[in-house]
C-alpha positions in Angstrom: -12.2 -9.6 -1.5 -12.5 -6.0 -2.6 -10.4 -5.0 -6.5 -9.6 -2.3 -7.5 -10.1 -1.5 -11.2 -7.4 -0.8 -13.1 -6.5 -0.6 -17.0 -3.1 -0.3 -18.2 -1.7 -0.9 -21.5 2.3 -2.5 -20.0 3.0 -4.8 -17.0 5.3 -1.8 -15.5 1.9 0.6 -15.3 -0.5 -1.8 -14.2 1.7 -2.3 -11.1 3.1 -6.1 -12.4 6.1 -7.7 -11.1 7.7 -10.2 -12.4 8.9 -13.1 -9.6 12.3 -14.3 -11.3 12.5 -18.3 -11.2 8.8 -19.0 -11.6 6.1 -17.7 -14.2 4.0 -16.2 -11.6 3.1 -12.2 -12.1 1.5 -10.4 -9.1 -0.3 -7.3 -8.7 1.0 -5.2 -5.7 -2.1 -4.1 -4.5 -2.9 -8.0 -4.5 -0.1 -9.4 -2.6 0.3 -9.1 1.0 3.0 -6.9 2.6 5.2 -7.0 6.1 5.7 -4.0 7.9 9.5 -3.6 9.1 10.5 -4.6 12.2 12.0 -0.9 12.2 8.3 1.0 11.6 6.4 1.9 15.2 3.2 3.9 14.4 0.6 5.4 16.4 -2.8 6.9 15.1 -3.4 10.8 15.9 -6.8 11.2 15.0 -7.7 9.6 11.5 -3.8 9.6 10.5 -1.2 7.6 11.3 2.4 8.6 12.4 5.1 6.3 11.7 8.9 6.2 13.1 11.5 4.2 11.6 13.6 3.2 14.7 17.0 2.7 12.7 17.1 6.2 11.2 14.7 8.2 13.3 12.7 9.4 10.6 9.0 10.3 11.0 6.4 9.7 8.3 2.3 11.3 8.3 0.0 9.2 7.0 -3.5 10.5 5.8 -6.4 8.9 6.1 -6.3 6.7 3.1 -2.8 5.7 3.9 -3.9 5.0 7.2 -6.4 3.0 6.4 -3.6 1.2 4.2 -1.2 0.8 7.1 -4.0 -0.7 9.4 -4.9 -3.3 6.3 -1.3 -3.7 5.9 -0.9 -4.6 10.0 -3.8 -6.8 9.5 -2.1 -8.8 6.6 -4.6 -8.0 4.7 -3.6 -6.8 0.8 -3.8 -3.5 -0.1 -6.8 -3.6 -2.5 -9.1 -4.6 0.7 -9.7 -0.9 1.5 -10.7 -0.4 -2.4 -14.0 -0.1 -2.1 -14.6 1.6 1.3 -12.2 4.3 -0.2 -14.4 4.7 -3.3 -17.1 4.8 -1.6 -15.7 7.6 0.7 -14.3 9.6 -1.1 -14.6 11.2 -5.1 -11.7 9.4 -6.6 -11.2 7.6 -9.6 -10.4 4.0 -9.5 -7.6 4.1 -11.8 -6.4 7.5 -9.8 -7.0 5.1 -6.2 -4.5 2.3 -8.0 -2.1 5.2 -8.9 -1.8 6.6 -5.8 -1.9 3.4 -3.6 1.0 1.9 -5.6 2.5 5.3 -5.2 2.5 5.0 -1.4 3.5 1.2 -1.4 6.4 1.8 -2.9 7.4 5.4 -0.8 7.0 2.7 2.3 9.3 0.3 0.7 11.9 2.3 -0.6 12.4 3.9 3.6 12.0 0.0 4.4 8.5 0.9 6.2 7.2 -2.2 4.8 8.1 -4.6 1.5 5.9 -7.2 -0.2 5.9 -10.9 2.4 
């Protein structure tokens, strides 16, 4: 399975959380995440547009978050498109974590998708 790289120097920027009641720490590009029940989205050339039925709020994906919401659909985790993004485009891993995690959480704070 594709990493990213990533260096951080606290749990809170390397992207860590905590799971209360058990020892277990787990990266969020690592773990797999469930798109709402509320999220339709349709592809519109190489983005993605994404409606969230309960408040009738649109979202534009870019590429890169498209291909994030198609490995998201997938079940796959998030750092599977790692190293086809690298590879595509002139980004800095550490940038690539930055931004990913960035996204992950804009799509779970408008409950577009949350960690399963």
């Amino acid at each position: 399975m594709p990493h990213c790289a990533w260096a951080a120097t606290t749990a809170a920027e390397a992207g860590l959380t905590v799971i209360f009641g058990g020892d277990t720490v787990s990266d969020t590009l690592e773990a797999r995440w469930r798109i709402s029940d509320q999220a339709i989205a349709n592809a519109v050339a190489d983005e993605t547009v994404i409606l969230h039925l309960g408040n009738g709020t649109y979202f534009g994906l870019d590429p890169i978050g498209a291909r994030l919401w198609d490995a998201l659909k997938a079940g796959d985790p998030p750092s599977s498109i790692c190293a086809a993004v690298l590879e595509a485009y002139d980004v800095e891993p550490e940038q690539l974590n930055a931004d990913l995690r960035a996204l992950l959480e804009e799509l779970r704070s408008n409950d577009l998708a949350e960690p399963a």
